[in-house]
C-alpha positions, 0 to 999 in steps of 0.5 A: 659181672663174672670174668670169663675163663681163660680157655684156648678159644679165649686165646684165639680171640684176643690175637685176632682181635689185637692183629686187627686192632694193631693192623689197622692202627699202622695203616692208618698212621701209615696213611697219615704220613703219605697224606702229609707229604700230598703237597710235596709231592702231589698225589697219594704214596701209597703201594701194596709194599705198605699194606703188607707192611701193616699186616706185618707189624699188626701180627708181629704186635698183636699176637704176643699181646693177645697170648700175653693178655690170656697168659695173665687171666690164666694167672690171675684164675689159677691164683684164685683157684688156690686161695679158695678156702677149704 
């Protein structure tokens, strides 16, 4: 299987998908932890405040993880492009 190219579409791709991915892991963690505390207290703590917290913490993650990825393939590819032999 041949890598794709780090190109800038590339880049877009991965923050939106690591956003996402690190979006919905902290609202299911998030959920979680008001679900453990259900007997304690007796109904579902969940509010907007939590929602947006998770969109917080997915693109303060996500982003830089996605650039990071793209920054390392345009590494990797143009390292490549300067051991080719002649």
């Amino acid at each position: 299987m041949k890598p794709q190219l780090a190109t800038i579409k590339m880049l877009f791709i991965l923050a939106l998908l690591y956003t996402t991915l690190f979006t919905c892991m902290t609202a299911a963690i998030s959920l979680l932890i008001a679900a453990t505390f259900i007997n304690k207290i007796g109904y579902l703590n969940i509010d907007m405040e939590d929602v947006f917290f998770s969109l917080k913490a997915g693109i303060a993650a996500g982003i830089p993880t996605g650039a990071g990825i793209w920054i390392s393939a345009k590494i990797n590819e143009s390292s490549k492009n300067n051991k080719r032999p002649e």
